[in-house]
Biopython code that builds the backbone (N, CA, C, O; Angstrom):
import numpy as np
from Bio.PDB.StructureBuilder import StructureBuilder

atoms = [
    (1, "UNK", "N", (0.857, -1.183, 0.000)),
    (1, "UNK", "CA", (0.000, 0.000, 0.000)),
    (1, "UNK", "C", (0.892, 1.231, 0.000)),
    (1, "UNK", "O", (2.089, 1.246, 0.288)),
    (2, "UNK", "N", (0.227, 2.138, -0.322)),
    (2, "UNK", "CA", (1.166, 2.909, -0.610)),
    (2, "UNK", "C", (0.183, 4.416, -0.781)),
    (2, "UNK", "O", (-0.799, 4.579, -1.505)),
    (3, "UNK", "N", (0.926, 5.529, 0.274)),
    (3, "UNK", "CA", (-0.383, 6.796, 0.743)),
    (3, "UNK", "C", (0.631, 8.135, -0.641)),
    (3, "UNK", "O", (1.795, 8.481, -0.844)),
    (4, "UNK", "N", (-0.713, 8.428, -1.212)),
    (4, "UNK", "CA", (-0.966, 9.506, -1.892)),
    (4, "UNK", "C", (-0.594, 10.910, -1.228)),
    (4, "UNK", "O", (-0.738, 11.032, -0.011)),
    (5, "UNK", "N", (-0.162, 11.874, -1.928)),
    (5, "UNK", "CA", (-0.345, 13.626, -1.044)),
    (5, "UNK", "C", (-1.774, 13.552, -0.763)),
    (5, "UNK", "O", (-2.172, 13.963, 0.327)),
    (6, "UNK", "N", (-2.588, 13.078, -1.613)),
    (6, "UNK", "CA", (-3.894, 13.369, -1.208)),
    (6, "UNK", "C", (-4.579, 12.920, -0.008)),
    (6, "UNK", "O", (-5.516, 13.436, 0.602)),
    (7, "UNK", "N", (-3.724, 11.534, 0.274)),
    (7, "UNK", "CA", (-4.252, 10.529, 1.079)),
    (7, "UNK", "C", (-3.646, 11.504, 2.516)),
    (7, "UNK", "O", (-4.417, 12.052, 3.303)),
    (8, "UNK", "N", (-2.632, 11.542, 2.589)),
    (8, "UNK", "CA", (-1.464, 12.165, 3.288)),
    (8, "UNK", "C", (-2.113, 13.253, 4.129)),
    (8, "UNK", "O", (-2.269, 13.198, 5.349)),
    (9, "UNK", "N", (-2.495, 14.316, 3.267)),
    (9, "UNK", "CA", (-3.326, 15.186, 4.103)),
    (9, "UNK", "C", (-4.226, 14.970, 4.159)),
    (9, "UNK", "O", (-4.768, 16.007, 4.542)),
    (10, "UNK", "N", (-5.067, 14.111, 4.013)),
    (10, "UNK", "CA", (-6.711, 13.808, 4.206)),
    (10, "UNK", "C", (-6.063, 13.127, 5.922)),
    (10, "UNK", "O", (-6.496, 13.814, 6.848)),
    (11, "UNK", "N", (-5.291, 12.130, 6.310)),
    (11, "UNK", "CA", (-5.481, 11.919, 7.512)),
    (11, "UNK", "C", (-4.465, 12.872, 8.219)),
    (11, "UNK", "O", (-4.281, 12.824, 9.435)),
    (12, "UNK", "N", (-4.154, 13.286, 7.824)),
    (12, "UNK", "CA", (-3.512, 14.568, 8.590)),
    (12, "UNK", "C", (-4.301, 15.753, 8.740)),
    (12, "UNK", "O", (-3.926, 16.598, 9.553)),
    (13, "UNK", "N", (-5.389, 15.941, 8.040)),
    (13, "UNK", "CA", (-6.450, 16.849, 8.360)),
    (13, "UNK", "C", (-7.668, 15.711, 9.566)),
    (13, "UNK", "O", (-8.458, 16.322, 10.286)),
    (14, "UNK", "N", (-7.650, 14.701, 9.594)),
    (14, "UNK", "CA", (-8.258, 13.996, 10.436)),
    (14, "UNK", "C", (-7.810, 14.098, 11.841)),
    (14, "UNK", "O", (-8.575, 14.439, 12.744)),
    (15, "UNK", "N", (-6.256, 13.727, 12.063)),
    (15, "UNK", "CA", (-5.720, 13.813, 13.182)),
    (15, "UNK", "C", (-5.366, 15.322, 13.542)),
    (15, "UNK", "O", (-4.566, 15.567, 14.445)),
    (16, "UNK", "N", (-5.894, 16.172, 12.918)),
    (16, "UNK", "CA", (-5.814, 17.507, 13.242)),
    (16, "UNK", "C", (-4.374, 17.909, 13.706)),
    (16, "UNK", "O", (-4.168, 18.480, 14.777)),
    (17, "UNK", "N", (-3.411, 17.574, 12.832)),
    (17, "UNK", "CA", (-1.999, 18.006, 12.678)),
    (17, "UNK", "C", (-1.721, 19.195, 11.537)),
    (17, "UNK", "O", (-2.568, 19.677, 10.784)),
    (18, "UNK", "N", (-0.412, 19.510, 11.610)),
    (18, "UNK", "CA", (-0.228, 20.222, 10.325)),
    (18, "UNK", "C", (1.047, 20.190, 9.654)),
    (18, "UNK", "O", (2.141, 20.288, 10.211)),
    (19, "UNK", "N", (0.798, 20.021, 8.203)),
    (19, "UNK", "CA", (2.238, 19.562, 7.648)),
    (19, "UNK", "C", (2.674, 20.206, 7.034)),
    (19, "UNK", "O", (2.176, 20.343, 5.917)),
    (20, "UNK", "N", (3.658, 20.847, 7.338)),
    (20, "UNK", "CA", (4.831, 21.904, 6.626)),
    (20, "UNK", "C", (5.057, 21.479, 4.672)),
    (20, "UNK", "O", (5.675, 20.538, 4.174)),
    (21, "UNK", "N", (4.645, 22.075, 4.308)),
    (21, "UNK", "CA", (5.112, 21.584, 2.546)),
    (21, "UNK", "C", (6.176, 21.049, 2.664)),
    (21, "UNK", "O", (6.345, 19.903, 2.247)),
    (22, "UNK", "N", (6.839, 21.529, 3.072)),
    (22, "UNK", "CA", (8.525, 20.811, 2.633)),
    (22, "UNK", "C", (8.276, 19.722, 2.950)),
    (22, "UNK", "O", (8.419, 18.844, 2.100)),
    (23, "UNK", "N", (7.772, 19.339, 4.399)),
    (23, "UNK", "CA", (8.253, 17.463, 4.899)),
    (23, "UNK", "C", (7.397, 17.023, 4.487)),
    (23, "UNK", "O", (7.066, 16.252, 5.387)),
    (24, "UNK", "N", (6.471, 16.874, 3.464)),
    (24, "UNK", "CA", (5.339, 16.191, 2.894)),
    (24, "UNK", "C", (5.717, 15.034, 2.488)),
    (24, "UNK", "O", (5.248, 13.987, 2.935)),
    (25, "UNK", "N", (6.872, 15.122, 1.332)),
    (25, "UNK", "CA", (7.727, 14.184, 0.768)),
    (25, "UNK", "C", (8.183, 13.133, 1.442)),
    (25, "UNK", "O", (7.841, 11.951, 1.395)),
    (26, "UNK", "N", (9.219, 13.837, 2.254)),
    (26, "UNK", "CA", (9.146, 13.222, 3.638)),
    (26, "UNK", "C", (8.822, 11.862, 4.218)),
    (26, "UNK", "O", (9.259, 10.716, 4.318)),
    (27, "UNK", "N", (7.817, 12.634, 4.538)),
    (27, "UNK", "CA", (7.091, 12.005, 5.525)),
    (27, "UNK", "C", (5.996, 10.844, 4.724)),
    (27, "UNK", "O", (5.628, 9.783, 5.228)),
    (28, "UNK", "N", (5.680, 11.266, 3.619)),
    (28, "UNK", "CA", (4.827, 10.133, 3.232)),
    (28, "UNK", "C", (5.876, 9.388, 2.414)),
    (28, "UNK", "O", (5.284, 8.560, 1.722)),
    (29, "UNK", "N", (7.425, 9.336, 2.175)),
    (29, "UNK", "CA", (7.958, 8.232, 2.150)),
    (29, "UNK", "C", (8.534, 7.783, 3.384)),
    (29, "UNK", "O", (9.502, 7.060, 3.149)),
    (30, "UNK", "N", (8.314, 7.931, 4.597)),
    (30, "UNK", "CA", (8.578, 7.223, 5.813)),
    (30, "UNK", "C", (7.340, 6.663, 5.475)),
    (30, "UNK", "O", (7.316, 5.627, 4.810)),
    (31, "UNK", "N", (6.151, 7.292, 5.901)),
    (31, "UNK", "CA", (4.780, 6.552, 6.297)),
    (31, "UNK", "C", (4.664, 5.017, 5.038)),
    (31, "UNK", "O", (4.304, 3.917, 5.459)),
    (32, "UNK", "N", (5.000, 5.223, 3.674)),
    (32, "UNK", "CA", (4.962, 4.816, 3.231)),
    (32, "UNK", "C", (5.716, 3.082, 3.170)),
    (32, "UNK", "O", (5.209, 2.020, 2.807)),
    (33, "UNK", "N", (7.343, 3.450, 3.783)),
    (33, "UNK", "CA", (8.085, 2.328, 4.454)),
    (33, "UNK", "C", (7.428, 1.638, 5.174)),
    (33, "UNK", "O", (7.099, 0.481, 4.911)),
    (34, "UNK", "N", (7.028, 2.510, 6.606)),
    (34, "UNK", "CA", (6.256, 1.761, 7.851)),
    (34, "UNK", "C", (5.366, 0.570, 7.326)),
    (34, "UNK", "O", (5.620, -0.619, 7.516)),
    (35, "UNK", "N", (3.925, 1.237, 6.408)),
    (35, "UNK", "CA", (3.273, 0.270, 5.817)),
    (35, "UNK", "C", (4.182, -0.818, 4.661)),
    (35, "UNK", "O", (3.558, -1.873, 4.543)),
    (36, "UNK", "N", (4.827, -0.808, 4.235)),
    (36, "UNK", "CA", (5.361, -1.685, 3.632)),
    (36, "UNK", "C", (5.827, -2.819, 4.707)),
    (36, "UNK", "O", (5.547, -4.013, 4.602)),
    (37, "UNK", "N", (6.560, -2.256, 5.719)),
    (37, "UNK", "CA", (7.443, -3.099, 6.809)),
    (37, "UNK", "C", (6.061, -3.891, 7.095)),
    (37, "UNK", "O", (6.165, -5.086, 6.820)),
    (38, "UNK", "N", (4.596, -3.447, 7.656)),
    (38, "UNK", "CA", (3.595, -3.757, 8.043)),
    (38, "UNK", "C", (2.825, -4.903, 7.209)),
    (38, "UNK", "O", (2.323, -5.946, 7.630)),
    (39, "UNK", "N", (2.885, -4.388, 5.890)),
    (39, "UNK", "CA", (2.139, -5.847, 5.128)),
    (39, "UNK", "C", (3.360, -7.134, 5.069)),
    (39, "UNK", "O", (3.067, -8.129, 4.405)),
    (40, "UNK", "N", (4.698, -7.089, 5.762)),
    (40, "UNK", "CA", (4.945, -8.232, 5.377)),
    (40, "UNK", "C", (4.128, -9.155, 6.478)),
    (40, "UNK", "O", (4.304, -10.369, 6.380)),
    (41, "UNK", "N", (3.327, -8.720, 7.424)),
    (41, "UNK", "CA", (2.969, -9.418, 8.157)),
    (41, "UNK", "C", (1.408, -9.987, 7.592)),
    (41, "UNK", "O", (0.666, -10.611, 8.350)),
    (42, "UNK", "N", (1.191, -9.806, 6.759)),
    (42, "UNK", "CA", (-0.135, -10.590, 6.004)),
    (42, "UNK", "C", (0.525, -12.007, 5.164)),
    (42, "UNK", "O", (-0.219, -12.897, 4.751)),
    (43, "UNK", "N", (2.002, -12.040, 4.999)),
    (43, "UNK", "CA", (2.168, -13.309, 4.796)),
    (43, "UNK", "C", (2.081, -15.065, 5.691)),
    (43, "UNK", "O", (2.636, -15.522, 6.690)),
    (44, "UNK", "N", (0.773, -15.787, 4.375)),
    (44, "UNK", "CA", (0.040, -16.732, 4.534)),
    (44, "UNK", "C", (0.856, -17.395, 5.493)),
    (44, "UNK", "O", (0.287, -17.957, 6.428)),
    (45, "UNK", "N", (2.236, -17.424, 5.404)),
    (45, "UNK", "CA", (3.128, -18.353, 5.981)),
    (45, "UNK", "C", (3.289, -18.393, 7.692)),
    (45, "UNK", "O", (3.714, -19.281, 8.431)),
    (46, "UNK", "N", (2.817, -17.181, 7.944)),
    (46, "UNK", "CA", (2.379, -16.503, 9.188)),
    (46, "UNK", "C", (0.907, -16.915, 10.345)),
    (46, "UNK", "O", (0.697, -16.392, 11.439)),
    (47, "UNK", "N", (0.105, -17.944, 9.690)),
    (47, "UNK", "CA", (-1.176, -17.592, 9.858)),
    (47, "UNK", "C", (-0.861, -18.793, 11.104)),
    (47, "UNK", "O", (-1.202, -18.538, 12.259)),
    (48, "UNK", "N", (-0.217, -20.049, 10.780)),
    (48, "UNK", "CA", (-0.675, -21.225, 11.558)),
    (48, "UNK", "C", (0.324, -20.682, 12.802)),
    (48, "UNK", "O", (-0.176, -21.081, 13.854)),
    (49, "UNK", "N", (1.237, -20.113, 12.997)),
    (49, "UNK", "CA", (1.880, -19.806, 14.527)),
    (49, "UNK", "C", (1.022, -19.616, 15.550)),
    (49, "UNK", "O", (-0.041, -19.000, 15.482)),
    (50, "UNK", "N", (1.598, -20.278, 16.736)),
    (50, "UNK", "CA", (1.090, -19.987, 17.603)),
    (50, "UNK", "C", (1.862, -18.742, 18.324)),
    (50, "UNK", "O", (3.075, -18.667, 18.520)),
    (51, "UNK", "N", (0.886, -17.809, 18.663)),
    (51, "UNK", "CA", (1.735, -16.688, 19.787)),
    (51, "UNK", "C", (2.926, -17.162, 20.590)),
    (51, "UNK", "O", (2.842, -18.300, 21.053)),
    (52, "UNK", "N", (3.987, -16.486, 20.819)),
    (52, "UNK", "CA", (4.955, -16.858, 21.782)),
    (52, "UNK", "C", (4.709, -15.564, 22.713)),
    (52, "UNK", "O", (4.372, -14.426, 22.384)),
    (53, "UNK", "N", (5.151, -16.430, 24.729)),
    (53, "UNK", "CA", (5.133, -14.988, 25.976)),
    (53, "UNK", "C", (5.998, -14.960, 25.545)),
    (53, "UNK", "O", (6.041, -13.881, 24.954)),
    (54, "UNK", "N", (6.939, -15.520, 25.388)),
    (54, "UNK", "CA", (8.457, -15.086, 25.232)),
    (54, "UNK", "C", (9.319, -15.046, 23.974)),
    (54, "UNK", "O", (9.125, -16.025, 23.254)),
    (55, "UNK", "N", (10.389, -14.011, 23.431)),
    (55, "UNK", "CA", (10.762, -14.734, 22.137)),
    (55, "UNK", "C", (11.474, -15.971, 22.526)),
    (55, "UNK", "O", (11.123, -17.027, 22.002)),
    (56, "UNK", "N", (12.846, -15.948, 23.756)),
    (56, "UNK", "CA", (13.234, -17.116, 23.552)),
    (56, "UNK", "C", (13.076, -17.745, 24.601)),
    (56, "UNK", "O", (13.227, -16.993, 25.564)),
    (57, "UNK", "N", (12.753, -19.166, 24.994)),
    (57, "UNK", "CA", (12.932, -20.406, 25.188)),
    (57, "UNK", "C", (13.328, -20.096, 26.725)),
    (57, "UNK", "O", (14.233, -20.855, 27.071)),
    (58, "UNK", "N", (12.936, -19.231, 27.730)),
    (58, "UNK", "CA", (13.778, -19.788, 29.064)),
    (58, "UNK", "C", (12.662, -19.234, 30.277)),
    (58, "UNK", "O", (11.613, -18.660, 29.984)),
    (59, "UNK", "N", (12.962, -19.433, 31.242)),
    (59, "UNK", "CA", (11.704, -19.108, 32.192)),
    (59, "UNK", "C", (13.157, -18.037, 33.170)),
    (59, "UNK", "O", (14.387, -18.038, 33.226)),
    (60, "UNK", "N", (12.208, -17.401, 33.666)),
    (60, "UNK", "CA", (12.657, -16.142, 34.651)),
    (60, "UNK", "C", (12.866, -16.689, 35.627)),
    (60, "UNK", "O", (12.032, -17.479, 36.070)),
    (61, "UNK", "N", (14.350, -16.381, 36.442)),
    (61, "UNK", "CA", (14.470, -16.865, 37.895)),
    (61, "UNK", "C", (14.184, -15.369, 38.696)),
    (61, "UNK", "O", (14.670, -14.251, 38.525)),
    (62, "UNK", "N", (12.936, -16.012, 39.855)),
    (62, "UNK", "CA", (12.432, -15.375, 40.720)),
    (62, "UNK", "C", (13.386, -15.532, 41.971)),
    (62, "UNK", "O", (14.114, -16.448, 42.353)),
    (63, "UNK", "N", (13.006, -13.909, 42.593)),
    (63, "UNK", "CA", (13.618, -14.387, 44.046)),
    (63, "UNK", "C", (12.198, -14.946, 44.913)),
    (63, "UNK", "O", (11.012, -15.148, 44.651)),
    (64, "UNK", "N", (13.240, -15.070, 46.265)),
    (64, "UNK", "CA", (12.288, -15.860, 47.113)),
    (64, "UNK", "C", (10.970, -14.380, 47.899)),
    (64, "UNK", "O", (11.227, -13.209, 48.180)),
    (65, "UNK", "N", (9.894, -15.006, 47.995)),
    (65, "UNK", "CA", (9.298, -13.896, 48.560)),
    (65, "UNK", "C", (9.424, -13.617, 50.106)),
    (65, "UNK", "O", (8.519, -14.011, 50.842)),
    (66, "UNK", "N", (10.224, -13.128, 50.488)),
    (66, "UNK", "CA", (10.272, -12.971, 51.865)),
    (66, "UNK", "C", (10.581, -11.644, 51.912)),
    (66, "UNK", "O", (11.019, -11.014, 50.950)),
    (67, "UNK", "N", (10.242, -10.933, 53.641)),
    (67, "UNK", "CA", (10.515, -10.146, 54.005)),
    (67, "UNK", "C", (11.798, -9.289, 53.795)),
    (67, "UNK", "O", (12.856, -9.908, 53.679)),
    (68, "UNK", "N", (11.813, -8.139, 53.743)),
    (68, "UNK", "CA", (13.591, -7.993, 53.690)),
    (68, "UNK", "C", (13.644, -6.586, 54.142)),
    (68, "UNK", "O", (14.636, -5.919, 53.846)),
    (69, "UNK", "N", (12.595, -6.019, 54.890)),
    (69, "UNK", "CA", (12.871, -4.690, 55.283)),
    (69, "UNK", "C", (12.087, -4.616, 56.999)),
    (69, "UNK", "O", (11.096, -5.326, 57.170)),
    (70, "UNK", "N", (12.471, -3.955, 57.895)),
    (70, "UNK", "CA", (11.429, -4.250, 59.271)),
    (70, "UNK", "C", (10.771, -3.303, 58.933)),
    (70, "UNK", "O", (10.860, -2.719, 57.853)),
    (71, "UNK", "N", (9.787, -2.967, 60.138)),
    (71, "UNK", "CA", (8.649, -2.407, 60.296)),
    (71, "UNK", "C", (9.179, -0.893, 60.419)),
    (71, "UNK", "O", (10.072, -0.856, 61.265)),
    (72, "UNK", "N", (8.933, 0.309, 59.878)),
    (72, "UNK", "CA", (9.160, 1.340, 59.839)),
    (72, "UNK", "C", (8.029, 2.487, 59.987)),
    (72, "UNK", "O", (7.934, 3.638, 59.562)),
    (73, "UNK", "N", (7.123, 1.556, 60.874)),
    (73, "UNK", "CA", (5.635, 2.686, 60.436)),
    (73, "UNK", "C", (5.507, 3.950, 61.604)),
    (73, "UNK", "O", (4.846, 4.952, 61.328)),
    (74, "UNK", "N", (6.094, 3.831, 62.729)),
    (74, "UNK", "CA", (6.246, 4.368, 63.671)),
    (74, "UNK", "C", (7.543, 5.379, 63.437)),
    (74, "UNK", "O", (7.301, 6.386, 64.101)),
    (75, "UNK", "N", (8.603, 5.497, 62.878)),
    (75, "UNK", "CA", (9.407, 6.128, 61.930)),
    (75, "UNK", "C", (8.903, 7.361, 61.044)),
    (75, "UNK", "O", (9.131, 8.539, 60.769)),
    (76, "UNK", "N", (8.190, 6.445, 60.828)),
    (76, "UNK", "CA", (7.889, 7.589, 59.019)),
    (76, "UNK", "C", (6.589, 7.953, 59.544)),
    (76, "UNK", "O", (6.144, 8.874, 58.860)),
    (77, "UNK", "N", (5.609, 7.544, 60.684)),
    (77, "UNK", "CA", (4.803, 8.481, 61.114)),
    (77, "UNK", "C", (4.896, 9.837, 61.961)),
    (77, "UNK", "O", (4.124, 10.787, 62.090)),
    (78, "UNK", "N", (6.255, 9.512, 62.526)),
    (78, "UNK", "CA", (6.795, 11.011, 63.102)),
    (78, "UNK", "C", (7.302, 12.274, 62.414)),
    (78, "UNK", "O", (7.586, 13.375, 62.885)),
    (79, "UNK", "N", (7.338, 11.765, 61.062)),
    (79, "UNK", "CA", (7.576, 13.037, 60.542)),
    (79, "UNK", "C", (6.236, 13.701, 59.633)),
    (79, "UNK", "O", (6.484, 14.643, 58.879)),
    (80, "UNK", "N", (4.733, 13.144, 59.741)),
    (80, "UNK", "CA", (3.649, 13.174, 58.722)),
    (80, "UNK", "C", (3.219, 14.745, 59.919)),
    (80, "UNK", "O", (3.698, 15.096, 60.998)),
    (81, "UNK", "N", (2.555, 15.097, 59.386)),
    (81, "UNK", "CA", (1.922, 16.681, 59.442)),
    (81, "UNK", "C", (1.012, 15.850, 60.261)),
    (81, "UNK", "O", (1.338, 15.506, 61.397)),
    (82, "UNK", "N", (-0.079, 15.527, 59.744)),
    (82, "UNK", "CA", (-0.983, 15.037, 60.348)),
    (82, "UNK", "C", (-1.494, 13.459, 60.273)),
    (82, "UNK", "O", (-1.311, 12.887, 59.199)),
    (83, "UNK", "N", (-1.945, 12.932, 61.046)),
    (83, "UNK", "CA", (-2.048, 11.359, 61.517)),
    (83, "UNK", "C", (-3.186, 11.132, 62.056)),
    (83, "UNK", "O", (-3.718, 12.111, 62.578)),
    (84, "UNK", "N", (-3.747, 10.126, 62.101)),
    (84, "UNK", "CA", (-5.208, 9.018, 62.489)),
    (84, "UNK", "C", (-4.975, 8.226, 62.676)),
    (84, "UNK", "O", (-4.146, 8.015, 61.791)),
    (85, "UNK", "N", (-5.024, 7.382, 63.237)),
    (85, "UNK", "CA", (-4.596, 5.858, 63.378)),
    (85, "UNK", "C", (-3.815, 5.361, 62.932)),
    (85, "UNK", "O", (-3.935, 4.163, 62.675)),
    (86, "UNK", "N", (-2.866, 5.927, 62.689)),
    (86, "UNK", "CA", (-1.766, 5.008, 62.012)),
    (86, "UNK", "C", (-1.557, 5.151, 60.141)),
    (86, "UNK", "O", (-0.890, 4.445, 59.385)),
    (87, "UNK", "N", (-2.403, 6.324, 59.858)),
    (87, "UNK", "CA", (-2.525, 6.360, 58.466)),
    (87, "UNK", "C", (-2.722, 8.233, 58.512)),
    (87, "UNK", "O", (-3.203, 9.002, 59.344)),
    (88, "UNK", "N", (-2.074, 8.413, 57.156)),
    (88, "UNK", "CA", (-1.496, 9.737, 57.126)),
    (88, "UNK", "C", (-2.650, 10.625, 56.947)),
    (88, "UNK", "O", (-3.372, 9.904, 56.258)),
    (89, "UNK", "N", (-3.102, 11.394, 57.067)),
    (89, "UNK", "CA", (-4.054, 12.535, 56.763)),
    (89, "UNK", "C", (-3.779, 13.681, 55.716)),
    (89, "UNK", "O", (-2.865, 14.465, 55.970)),
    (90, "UNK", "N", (-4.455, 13.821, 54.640)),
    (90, "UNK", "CA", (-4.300, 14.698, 53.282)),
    (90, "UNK", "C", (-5.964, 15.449, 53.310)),
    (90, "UNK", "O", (-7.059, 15.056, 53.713)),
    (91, "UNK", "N", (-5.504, 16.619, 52.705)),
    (91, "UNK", "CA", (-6.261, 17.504, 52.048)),
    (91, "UNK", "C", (-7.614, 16.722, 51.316)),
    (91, "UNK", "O", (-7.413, 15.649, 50.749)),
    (92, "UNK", "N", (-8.878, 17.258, 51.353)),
    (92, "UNK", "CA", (-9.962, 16.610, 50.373)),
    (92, "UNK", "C", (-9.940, 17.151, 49.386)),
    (92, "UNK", "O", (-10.253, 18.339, 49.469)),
    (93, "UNK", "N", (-9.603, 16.657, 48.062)),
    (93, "UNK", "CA", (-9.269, 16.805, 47.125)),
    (93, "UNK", "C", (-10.667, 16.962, 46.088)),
    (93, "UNK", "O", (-10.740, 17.867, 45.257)),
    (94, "UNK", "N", (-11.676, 16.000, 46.272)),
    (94, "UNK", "CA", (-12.635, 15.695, 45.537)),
    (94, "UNK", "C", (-14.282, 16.020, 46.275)),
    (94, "UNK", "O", (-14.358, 15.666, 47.452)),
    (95, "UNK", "N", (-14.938, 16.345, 45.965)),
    (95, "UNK", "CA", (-15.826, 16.554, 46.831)),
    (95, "UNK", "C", (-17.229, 15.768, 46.637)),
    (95, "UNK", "O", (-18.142, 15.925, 47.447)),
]
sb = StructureBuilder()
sb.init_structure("model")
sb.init_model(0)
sb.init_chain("A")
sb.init_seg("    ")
for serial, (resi, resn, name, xyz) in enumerate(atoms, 1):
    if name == "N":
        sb.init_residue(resn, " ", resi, " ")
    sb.init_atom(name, np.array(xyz, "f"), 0.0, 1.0, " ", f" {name:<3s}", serial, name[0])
structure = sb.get_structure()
């Protein structure tokens, strides 16, 4: 496929942009690449794959889930402006 000046500014008047004359050229031979790069993916040879999560072949080593920091709530509540039970107090934002 392959986009026209005409085509060019018709969706560029859609997406409510604006295109300098000069980079017209440009730009609709980039845009023009992109879609090229894009239809190789309509080849038939493509259809029976199955999706891959991963490209290659290996599983992620996790760490272990454990703790790794102590309790700091009594800390970082001494320096809050204002406090309630144990949970910080902010401005009402929304009404």
């Amino acid at each position: 496929m392959s986009l026209s000046n005409d085509q060019l500014q018709a969706v560029a008047h859609l997406a409510r942009i604006a295109i300098e004359p000069e980079w017209t050229e440009a730009l609709r031979t980039d845009l023009n690449a992109i879609l090229d790069q894009a239809s190789l993916l309509d080849d038939p040879r493509l259809n029976d794959l199955e999706p891959m999560s991963h490209p290659l072949d290996q599983t992620q080593r996790l760490r272990a889930d454990t703790v790794t920091e102590n309790d700091q709530r009594e800390t970082l509540m001494d320096g809050a402006p204002a406090q309630e039970n144990g949970l910080f107090l902010v401005p009402k934002v929304i009404e």
